[in-house]
KETIZA-579565 format. One record per atom (N, C-alpha, C, O): residue number from 1; residue in one letter; atom name; y, x negated, z. Coordinates in steps of 0.05 Angstrom, whole numbers, plus 5000, padded with zeros to 4 digits. Last residue first. Layout:
! KETIZA-579565
+-----+-----+------+------+------+------+
:   n : res : atom :    Y :    X :    Z :
+-----+-----+------+------+------+------+
: NUM :   A :   CA :    Y :    X :    Z :
...
+-----+-----+------+------+------+------+
! end
This chain:
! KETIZA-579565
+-----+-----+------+------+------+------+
:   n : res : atom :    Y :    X :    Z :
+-----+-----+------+------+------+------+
: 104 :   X :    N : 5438 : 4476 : 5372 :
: 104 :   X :   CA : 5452 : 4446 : 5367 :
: 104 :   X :    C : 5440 : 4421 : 5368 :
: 104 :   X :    O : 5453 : 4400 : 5364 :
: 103 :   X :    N : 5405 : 4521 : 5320 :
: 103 :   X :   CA : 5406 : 4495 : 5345 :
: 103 :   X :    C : 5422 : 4485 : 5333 :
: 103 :   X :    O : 5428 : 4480 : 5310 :
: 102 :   X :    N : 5434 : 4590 : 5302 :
: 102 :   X :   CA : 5431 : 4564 : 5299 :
: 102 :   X :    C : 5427 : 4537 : 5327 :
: 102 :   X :    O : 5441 : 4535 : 5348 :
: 101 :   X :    N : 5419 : 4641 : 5276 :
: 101 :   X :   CA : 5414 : 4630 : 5306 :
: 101 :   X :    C : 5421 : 4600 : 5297 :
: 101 :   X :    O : 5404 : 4591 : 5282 :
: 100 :   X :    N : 5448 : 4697 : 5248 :
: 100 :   X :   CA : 5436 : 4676 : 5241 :
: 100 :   X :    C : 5432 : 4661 : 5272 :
: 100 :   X :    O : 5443 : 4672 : 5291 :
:  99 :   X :    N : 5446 : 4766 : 5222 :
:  99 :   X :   CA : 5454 : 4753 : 5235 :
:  99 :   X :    C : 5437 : 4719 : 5238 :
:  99 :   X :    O : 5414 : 4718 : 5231 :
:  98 :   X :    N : 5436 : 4790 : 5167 :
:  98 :   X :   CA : 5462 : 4802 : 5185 :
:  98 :   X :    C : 5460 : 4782 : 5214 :
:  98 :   X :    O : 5479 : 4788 : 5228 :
:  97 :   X :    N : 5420 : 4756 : 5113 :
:  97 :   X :   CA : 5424 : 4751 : 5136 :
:  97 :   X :    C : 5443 : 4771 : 5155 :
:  97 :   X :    O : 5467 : 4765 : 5156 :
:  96 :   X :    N : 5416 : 4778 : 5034 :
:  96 :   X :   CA : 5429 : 4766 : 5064 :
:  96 :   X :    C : 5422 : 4772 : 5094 :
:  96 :   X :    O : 5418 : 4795 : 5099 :
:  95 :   X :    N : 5336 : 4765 : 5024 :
:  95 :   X :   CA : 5365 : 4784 : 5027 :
:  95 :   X :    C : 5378 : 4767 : 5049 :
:  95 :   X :    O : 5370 : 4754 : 5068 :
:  94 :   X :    N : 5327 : 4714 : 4986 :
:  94 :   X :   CA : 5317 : 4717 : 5010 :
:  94 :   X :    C : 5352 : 4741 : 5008 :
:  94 :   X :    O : 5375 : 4738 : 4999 :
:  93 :   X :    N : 5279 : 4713 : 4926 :
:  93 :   X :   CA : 5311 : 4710 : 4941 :
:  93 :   X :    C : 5302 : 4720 : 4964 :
:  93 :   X :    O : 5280 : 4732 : 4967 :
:  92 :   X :    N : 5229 : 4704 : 4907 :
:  92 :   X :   CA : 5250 : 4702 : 4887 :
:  92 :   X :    C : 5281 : 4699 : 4907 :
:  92 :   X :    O : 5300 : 4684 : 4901 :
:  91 :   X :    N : 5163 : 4687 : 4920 :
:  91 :   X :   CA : 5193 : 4691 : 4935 :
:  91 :   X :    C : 5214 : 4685 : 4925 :
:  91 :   X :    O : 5223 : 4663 : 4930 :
:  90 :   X :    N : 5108 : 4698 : 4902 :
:  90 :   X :   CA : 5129 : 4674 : 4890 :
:  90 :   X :    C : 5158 : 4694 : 4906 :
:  90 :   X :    O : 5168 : 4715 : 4897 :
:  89 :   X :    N : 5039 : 4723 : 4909 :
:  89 :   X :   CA : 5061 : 4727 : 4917 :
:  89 :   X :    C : 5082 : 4699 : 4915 :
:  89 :   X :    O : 5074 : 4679 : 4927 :
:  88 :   X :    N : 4990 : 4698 : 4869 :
:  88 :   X :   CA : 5001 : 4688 : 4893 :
:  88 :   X :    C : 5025 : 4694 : 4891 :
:  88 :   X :    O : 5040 : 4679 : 4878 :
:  87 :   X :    N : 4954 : 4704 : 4822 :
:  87 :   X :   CA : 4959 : 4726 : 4847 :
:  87 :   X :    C : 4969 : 4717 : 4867 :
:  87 :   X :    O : 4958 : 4725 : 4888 :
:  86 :   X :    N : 4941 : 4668 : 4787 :
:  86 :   X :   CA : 4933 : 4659 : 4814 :
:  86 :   X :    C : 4931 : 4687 : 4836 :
:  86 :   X :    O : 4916 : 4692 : 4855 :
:  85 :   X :    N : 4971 : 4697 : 4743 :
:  85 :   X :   CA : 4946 : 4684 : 4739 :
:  85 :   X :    C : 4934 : 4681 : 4768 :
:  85 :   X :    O : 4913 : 4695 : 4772 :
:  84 :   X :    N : 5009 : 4730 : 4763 :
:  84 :   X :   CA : 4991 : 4743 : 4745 :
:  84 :   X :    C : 4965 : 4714 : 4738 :
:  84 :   X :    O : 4943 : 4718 : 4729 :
:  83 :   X :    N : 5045 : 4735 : 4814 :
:  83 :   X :   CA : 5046 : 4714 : 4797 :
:  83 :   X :    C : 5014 : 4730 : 4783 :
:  83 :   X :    O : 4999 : 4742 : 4799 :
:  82 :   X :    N : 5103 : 4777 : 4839 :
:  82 :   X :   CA : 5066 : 4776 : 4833 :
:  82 :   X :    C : 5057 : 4746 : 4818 :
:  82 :   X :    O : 5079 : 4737 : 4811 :
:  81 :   X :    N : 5149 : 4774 : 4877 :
:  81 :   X :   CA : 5144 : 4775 : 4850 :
:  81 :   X :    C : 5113 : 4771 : 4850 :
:  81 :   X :    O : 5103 : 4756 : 4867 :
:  80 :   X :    N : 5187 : 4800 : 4929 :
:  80 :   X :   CA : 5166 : 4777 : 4916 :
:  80 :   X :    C : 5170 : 4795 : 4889 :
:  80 :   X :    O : 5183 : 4815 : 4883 :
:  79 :   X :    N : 5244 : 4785 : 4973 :
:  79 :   X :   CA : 5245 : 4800 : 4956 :
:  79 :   X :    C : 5215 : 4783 : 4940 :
:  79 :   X :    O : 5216 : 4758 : 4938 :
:  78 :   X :    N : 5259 : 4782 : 5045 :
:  78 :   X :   CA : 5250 : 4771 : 5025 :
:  78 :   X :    C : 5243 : 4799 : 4989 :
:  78 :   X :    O : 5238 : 4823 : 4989 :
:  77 :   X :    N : 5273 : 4783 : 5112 :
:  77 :   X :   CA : 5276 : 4805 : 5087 :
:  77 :   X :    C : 5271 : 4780 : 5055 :
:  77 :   X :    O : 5287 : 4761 : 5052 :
:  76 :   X :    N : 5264 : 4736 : 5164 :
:  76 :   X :   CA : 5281 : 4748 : 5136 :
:  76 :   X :    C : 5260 : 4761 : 5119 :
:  76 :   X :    O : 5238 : 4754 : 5113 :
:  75 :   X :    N : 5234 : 4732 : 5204 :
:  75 :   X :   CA : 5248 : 4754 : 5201 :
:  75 :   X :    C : 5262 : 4756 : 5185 :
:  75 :   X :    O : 5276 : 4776 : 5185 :
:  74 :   X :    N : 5231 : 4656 : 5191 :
:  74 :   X :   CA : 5217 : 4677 : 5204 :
:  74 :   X :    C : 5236 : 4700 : 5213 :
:  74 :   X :    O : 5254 : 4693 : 5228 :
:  73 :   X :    N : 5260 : 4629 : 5130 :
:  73 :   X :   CA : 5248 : 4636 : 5163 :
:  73 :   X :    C : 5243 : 4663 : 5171 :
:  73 :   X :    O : 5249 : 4684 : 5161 :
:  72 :   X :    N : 5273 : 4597 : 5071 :
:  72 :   X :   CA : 5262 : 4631 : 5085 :
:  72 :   X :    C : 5252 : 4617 : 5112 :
:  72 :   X :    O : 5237 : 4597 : 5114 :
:  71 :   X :    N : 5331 : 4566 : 5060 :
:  71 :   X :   CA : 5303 : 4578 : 5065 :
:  71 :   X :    C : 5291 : 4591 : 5084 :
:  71 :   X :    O : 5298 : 4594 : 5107 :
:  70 :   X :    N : 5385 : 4543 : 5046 :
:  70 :   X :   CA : 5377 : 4560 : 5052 :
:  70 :   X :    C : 5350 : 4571 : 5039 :
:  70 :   X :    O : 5347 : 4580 : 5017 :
:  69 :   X :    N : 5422 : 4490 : 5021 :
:  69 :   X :   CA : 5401 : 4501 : 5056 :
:  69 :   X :    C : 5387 : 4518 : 5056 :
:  69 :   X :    O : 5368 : 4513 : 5071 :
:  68 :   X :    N : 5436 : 4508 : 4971 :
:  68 :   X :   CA : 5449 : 4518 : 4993 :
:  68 :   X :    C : 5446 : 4518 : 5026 :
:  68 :   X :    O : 5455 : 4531 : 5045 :
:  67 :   X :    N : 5416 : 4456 : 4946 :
:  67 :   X :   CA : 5446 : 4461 : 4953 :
:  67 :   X :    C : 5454 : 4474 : 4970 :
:  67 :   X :    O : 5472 : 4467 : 4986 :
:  66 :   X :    N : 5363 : 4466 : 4955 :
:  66 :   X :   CA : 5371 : 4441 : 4955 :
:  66 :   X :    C : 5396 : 4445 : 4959 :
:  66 :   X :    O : 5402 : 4437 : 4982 :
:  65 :   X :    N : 5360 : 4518 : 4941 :
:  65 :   X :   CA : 5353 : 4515 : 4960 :
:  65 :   X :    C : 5363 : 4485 : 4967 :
:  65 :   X :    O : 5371 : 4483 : 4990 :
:  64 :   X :    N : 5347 : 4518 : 4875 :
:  64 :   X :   CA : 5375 : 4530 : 4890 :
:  64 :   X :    C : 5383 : 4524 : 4922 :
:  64 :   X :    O : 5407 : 4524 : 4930 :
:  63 :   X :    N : 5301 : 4498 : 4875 :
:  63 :   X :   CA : 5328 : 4482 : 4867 :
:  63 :   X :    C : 5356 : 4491 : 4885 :
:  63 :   X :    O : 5373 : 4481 : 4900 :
:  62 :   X :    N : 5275 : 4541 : 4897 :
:  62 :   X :   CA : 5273 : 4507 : 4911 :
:  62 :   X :    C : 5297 : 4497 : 4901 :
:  62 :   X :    O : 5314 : 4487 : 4916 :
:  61 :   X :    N : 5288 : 4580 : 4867 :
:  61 :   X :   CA : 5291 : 4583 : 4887 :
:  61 :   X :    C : 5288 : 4553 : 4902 :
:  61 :   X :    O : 5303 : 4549 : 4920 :
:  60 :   X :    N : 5260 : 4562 : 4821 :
:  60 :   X :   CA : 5288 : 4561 : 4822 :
:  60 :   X :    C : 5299 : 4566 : 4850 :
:  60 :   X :    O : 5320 : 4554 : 4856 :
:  59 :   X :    N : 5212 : 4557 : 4834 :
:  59 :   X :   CA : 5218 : 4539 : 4823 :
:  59 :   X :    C : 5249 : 4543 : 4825 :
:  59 :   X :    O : 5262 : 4523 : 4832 :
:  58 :   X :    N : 5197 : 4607 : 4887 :
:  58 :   X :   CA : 5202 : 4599 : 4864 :
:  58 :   X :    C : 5210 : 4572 : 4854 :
:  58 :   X :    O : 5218 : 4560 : 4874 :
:  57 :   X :    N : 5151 : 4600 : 4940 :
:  57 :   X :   CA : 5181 : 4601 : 4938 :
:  57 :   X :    C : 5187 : 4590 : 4907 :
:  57 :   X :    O : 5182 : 4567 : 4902 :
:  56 :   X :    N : 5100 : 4640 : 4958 :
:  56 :   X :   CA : 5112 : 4612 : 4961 :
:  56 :   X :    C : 5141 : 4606 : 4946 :
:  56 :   X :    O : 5148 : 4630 : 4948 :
:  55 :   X :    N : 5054 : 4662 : 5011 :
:  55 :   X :   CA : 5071 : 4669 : 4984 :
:  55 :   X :    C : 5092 : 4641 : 4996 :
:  55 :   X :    O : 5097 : 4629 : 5017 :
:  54 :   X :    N : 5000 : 4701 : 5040 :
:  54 :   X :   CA : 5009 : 4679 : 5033 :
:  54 :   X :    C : 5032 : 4679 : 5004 :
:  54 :   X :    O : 5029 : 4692 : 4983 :
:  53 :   X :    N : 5008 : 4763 : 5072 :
:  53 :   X :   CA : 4997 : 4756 : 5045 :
:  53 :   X :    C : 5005 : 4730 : 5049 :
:  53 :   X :    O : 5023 : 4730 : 5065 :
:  52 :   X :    N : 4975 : 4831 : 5109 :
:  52 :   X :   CA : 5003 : 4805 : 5095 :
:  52 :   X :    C : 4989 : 4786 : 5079 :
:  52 :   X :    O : 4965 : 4789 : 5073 :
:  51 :   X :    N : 4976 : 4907 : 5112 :
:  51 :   X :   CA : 4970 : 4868 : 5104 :
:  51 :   X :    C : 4997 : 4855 : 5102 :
:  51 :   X :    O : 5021 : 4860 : 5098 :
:  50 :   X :    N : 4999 : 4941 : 5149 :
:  50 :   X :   CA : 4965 : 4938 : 5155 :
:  50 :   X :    C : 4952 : 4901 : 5135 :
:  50 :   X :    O : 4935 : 4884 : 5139 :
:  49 :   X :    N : 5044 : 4959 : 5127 :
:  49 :   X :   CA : 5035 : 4957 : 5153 :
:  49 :   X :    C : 5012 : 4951 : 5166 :
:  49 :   X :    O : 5007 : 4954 : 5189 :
:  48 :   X :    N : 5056 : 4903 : 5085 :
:  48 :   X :   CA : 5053 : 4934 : 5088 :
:  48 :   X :    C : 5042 : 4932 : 5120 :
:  48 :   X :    O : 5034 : 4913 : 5134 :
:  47 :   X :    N : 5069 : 4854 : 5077 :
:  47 :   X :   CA : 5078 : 4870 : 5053 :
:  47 :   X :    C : 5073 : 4898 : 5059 :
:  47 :   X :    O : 5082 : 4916 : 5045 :
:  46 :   X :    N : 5091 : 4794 : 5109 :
:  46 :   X :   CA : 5087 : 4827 : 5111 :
:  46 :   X :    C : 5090 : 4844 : 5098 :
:  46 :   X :    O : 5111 : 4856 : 5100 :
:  45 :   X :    N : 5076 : 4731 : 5087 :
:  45 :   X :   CA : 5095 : 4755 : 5097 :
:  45 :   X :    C : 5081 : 4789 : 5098 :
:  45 :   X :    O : 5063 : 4799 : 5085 :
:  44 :   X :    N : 5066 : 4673 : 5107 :
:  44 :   X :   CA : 5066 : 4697 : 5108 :
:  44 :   X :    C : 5079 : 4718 : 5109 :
:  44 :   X :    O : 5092 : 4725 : 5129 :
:  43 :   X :    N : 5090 : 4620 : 5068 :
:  43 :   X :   CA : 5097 : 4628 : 5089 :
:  43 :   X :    C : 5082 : 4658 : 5078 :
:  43 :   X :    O : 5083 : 4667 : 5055 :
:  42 :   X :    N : 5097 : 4539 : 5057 :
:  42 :   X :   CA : 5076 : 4570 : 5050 :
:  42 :   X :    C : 5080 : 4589 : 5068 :
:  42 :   X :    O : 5076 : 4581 : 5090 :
:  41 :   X :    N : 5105 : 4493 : 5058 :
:  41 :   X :   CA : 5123 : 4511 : 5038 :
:  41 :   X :    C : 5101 : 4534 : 5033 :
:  41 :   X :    O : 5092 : 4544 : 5012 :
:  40 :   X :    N : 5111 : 4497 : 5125 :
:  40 :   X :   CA : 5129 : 4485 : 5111 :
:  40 :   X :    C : 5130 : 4501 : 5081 :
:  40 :   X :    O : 5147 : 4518 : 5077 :
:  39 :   X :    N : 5093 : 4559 : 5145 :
:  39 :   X :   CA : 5087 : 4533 : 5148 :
:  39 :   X :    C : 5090 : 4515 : 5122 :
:  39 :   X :    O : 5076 : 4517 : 5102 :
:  38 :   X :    N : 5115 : 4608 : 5180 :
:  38 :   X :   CA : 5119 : 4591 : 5166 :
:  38 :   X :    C : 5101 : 4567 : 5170 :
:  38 :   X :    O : 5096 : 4558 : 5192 :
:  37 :   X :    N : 5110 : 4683 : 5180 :
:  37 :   X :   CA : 5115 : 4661 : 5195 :
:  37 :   X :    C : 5116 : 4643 : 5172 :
:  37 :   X :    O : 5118 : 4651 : 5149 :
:  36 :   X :    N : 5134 : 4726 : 5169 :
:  36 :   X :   CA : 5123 : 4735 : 5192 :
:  36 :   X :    C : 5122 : 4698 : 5208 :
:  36 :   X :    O : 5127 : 4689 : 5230 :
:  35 :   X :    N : 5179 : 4761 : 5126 :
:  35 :   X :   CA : 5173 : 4723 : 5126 :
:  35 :   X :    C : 5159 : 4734 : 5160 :
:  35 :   X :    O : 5173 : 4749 : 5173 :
:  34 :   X :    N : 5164 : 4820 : 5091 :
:  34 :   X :   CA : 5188 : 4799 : 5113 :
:  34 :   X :    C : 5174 : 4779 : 5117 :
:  34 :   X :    O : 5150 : 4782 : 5110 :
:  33 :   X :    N : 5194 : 4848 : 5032 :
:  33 :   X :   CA : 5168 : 4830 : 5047 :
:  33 :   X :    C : 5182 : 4823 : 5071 :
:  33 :   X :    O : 5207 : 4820 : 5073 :
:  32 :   X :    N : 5191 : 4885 : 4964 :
:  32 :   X :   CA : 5199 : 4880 : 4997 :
:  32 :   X :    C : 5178 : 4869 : 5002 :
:  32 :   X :    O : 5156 : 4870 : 4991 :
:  31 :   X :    N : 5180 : 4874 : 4902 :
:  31 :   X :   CA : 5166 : 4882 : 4926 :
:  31 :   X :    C : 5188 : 4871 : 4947 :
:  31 :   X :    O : 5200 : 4849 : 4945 :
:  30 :   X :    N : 5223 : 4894 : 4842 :
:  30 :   X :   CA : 5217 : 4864 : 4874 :
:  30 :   X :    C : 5199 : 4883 : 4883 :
:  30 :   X :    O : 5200 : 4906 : 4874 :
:  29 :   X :    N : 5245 : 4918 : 4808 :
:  29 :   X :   CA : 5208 : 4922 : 4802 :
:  29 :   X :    C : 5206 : 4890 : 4830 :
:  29 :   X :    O : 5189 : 4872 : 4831 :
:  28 :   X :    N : 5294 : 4916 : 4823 :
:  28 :   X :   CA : 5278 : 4948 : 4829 :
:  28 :   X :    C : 5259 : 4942 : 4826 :
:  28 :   X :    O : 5243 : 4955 : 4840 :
:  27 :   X :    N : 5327 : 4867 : 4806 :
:  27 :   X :   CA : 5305 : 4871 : 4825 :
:  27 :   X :    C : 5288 : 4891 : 4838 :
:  27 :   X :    O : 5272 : 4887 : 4856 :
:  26 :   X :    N : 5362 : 4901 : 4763 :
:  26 :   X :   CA : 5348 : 4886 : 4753 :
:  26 :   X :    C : 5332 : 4873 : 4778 :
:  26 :   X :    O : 5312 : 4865 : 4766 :
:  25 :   X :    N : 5391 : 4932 : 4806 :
:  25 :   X :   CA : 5374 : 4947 : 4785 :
:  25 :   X :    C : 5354 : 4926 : 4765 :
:  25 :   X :    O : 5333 : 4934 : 4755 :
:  24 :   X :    N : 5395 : 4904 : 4865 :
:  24 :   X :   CA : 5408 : 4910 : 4843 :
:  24 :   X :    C : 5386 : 4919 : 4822 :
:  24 :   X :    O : 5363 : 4912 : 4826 :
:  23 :   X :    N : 5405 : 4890 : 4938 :
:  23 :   X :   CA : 5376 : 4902 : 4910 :
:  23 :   X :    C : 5393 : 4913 : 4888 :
:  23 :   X :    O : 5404 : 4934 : 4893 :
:  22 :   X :    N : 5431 : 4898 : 4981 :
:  22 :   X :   CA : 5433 : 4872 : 4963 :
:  22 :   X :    C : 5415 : 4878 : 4939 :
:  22 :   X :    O : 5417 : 4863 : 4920 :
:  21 :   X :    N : 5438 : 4953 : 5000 :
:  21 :   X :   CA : 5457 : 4941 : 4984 :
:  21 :   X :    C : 5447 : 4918 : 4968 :
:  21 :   X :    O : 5453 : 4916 : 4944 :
:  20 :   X :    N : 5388 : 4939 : 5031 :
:  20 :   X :   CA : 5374 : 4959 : 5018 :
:  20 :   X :    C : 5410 : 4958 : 4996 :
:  20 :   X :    O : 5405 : 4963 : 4972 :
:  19 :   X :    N : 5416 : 4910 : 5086 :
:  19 :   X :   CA : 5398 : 4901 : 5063 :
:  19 :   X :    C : 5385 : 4918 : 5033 :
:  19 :   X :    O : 5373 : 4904 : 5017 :
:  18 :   X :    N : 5453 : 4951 : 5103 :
:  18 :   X :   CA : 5450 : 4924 : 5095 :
:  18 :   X :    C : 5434 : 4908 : 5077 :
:  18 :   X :    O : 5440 : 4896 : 5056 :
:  17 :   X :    N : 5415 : 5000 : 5105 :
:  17 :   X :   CA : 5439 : 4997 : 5080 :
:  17 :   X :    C : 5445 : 4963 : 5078 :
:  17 :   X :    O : 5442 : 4950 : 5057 :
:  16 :   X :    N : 5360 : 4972 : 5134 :
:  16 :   X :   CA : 5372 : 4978 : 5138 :
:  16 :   X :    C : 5396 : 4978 : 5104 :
:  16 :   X :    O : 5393 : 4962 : 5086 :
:  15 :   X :    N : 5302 : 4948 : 5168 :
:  15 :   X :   CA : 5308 : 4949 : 5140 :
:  15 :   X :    C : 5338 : 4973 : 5149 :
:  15 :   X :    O : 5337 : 4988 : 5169 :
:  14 :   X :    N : 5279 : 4940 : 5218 :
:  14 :   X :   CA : 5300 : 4943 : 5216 :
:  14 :   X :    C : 5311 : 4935 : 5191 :
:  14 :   X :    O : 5329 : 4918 : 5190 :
:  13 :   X :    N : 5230 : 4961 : 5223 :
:  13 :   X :   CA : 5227 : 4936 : 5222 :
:  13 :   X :    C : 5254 : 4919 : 5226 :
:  13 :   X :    O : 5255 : 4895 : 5233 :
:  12 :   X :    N : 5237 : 5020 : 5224 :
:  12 :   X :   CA : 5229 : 5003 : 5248 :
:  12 :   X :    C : 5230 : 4979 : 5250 :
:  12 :   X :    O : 5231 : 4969 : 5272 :
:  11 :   X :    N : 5245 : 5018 : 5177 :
:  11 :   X :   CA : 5275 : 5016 : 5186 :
:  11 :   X :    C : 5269 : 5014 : 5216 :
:  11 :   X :    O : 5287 : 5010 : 5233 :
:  10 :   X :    N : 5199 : 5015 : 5144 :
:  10 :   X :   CA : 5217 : 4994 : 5135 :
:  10 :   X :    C : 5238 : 4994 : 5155 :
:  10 :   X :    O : 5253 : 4974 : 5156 :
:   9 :   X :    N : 5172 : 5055 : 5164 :
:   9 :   X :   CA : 5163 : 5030 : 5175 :
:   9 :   X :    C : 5184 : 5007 : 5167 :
:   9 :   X :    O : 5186 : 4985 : 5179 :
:   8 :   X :    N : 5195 : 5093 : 5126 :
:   8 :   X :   CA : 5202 : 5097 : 5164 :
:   8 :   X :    C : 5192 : 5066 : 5171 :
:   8 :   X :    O : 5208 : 5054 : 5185 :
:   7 :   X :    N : 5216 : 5078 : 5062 :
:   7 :   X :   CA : 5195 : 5082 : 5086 :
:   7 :   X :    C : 5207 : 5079 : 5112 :
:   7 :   X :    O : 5226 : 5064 : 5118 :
:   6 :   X :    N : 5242 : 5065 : 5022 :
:   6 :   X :   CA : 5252 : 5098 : 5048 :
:   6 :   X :    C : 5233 : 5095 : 5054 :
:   6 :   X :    O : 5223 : 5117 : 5054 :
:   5 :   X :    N : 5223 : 5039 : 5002 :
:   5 :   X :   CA : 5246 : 5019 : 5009 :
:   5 :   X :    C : 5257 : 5050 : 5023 :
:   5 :   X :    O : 5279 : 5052 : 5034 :
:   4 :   X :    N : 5154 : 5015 : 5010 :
:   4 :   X :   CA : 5172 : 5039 : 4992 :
:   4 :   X :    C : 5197 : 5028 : 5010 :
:   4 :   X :    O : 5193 : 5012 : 5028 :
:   3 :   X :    N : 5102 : 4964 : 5001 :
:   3 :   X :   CA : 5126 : 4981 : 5022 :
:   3 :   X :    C : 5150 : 4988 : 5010 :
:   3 :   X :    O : 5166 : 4972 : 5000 :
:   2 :   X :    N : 5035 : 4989 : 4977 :
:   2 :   X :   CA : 5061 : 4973 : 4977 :
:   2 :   X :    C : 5089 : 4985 : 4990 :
:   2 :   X :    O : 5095 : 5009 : 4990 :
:   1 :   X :    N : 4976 : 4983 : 5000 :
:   1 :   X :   CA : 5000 : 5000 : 5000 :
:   1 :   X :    C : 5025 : 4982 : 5000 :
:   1 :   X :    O : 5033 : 4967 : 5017 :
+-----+-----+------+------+------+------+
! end
């Protein structure tokens, strides 16, 4: 079961207009996901209430990632893509952040 973007389980999770704004008409065919955990470039995420999945971070998404810092941690909203030969969930963007933790 793939997770519908008016699902009740999406706004327990705290899917919210925040995030449900960043989805533009050319990412309608994304799957929703949330990053559950990490280990360096392979991270689980949560695609329904009952599975999760291994998934890994696009080629452009690494590049892009070199400039901005920014990679997927644990409780980000993630947007996948299927990969058709392997079947291994590919993490196209990570939705904005409503809030961030940073160590000093």
């Amino acid at each position: 079961m793939k997770l519908n973007r008016d699902s009740e389980l999406l706004k327990v999770w705290g899917w919210n207009s925040h995030f449900q704004d960043q989805i533009d008409e050319s990412k309608s065919e994304s799957e929703i996901a949330r990053v559950i955990s990490t280990n360096k470039d392979i991270f689980q995420v949560q695609i329904s209430e009952t599975e999760s999945v291994h998934a890994r971070v696009s080629g452009n998404f690494r590049k892009e990632s070199e400039i901005s810092g920014l990679w997927p941690s644990v409780g980000d909203w993630v947007l996948l893509r299927n990969q058709k030969m392997d079947g291994e969930p590919i993490i196209d963007l990570i939705l904005e952040r409503k809030t961030l933790w940073l160590a000093k």
